[in-house]
ZATI-340944 format. One record per residue: x, y, z of N, C-alpha, C, O, CB in turn; residue in three letters. Coordinates in steps of 0.2 Angstrom, whole numbers, plus 5000, padded with zeros to 4 digits. Glycine has a CB too. Layout:
N
XYZXYZXYZXYZXYZala/...
***
This chain:
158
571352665361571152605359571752565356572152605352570552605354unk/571852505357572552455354572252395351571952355354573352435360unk/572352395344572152345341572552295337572852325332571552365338unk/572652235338573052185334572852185329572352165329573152135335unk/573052205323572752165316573152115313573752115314572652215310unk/573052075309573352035304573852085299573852135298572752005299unk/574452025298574852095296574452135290573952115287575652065292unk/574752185289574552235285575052285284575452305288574052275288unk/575152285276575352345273575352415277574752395279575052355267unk/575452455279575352535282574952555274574352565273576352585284unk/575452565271574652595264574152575265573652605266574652575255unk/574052495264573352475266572752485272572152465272573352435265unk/573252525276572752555283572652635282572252665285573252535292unk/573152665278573252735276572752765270572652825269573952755274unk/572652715268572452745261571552745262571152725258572752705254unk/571552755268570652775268570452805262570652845258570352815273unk/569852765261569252785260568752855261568752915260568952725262unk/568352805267567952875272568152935274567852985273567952875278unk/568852915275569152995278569753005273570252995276569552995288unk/569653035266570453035264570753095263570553145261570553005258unk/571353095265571953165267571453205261571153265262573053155264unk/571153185253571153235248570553305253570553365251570853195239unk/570053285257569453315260569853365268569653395273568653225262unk/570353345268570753405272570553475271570153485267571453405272unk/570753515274570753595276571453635274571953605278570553615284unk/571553675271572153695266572553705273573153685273572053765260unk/572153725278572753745285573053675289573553665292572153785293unk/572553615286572653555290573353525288573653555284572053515289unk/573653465289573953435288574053365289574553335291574353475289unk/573353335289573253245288573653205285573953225281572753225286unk/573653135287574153105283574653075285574553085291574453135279unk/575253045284575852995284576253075289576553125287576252975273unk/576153055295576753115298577553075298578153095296576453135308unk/577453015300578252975300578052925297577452905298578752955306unk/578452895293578552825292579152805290579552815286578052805287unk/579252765296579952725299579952635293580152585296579852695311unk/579752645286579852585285579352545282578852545284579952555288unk/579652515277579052455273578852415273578652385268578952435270unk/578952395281578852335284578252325286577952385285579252315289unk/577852245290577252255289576952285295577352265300576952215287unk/576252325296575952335303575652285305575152265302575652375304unk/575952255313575252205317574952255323574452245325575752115322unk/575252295323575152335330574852385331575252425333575552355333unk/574052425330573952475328573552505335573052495339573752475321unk/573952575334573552645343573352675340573452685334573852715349unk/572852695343572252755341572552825347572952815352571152715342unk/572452875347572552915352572252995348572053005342573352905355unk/572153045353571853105348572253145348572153185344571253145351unk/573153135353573553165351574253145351574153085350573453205354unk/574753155351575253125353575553145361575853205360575753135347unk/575553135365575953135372576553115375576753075372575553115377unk/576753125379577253075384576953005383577152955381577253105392unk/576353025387575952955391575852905384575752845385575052975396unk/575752935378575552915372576052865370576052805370575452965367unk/576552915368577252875367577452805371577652755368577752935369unk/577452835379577652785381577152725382577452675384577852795387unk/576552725379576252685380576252635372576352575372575552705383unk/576252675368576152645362577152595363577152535361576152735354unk/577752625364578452605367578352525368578452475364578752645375unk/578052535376577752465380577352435374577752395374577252485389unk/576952425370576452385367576852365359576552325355575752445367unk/577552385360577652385352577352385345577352355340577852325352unk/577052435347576652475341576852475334577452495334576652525341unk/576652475329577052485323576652565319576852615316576952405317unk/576252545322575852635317575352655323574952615325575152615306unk/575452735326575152745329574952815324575252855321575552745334unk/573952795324573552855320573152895326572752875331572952835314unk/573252955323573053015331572653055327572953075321573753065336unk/572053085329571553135327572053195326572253205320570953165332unk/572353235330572853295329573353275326573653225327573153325335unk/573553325320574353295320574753325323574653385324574553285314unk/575453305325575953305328576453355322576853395324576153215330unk/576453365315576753405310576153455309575553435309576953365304unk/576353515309575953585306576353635304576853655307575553615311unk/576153645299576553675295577353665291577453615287576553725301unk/577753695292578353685288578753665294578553685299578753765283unk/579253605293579653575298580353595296580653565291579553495299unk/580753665300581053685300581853665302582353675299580753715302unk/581753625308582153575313581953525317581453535318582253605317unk/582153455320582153415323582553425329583053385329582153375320unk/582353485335582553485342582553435347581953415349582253535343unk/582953415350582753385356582453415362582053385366583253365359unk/582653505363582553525367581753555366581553575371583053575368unk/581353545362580753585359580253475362580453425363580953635346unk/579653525362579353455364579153415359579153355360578553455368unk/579053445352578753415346579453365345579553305344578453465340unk/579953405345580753375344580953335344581253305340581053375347unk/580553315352580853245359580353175356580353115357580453285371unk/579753215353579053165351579453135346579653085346578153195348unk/579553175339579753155333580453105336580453045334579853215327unk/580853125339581753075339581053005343580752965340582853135349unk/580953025348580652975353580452905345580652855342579853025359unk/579852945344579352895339579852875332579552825330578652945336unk/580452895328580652855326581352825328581652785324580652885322unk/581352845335582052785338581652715340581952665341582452825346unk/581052715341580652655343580452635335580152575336580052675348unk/580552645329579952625324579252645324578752605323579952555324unk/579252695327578352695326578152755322578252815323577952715334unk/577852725316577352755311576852805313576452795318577052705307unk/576752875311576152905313575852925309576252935305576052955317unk/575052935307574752925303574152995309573952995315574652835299unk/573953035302573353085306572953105303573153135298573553135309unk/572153095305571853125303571253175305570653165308571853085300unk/571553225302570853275307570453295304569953265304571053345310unk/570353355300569853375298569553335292569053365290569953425297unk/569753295290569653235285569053175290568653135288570553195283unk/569253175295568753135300568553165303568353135309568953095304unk/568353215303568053265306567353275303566853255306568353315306unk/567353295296566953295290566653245287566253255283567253305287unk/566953165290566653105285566153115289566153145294566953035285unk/565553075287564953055286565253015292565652975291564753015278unk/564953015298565052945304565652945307565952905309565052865302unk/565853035307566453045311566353095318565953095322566953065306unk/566853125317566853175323566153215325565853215331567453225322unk/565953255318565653285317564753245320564253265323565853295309unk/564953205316564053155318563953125323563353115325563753105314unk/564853115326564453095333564453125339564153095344564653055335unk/564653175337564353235342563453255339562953235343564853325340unk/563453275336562753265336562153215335561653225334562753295332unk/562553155337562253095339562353085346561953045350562553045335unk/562753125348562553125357562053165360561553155364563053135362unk/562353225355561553285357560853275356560553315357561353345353unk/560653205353560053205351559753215343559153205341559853235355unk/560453255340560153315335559853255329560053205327561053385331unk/559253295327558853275319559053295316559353345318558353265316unk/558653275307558653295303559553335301559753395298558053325303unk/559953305304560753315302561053335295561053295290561053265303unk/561253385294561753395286562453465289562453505294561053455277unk/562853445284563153495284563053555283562453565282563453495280unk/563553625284563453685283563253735275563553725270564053695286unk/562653765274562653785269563153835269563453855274562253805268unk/563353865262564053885261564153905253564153855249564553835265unk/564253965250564253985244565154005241565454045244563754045243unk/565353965237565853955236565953975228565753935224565953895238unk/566254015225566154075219565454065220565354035214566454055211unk/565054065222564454105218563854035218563354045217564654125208unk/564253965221563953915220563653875228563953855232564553885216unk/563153875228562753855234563253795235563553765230561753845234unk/563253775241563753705241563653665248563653705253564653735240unk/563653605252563653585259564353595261564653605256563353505260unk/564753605266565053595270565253555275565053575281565053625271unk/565453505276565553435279565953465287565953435292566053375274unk/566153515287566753525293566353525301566753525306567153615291unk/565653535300565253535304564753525304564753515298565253565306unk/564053515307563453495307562953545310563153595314563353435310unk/562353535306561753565311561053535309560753505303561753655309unk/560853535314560353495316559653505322559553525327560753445319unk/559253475319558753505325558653475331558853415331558053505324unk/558453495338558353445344557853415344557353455344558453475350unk/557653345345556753335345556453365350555853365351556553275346unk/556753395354556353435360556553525363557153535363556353365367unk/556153565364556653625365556853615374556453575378556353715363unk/557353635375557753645379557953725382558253755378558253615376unk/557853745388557953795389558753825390559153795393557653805393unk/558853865389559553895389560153865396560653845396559453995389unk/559753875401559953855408560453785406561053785407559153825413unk/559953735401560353675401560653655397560753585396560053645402unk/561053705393561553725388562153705393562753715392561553825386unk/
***
């Protein structure tokens, strides 16, 4: 999805609400992956990952901040390779100016995100998070859902 906005700050599109980096997964790594600058965004991609086809499309559209469900950084960034594919993504996306911003398990977990709307295609009721005891302390879990079907379904059509 490519949508024009009115200029905009990059903080002011990053700093969600709903989905914020702090509701990540210690393994995760949501958030500001590049930012080429403090200038404003009119141009913003959505995509679930970063690609070739990504890149080149966000290139052609003159994008300013491209936010992708996966992020494109994991873990410790040791080197910036040309020869390695993450490499060729990162030189590519800041030789054009394009900001990336990601958020996964943070949008995964919100309330009206990944999570719900999968189980809003399944039909699933009465929807909540996972139960889950954490020192000692009963607690919900947002990382996934469970839910009843209003009708049963035989295994076949699994």
């Amino acid at each position: 999805d490519l949508h024009s906005f009115p200029t905009r700050r990059s903080s002011d599109l990053t700093s969600e609400k709903t989905a914020s980096p702090d509701t990540q997964e210690s393994w995760d790594n949501s958030g500001i992956q590049i930012s080429v600058g403090s200038g404003d965004i009119r141009v913003v991609m959505t995509a679930l990952e970063i690609t070739d086809e990504v890149i080149s499309e966000a290139v052609s559209r003159n994008v300013d901040l491209l936010i992708t469900h996966h992020p494109l950084i994991f873990g410790s960034l040791k080197n910036i390779d040309k020869a390695s594919v993450n490499g060729q993504y990162l030189i590519d996306l800041i030789k054009n100016n394009i900001s990336v911003y990601s958020s996964h398990t943070p949008f995964d977990k919100m309330w009206g995100g990944n999570n719900d709307r999968i189980a809003e295609k399944l039909g699933l009721e009465n929807t909540d998070g996972f139960t889950v005891f954490k020192n000692g302390v009963r607690t919900t879990d947002l990382i996934g859902r469970v839910g009843d079907l209003p009708s049963q379904i035989g295994r076949a059509h699994v």
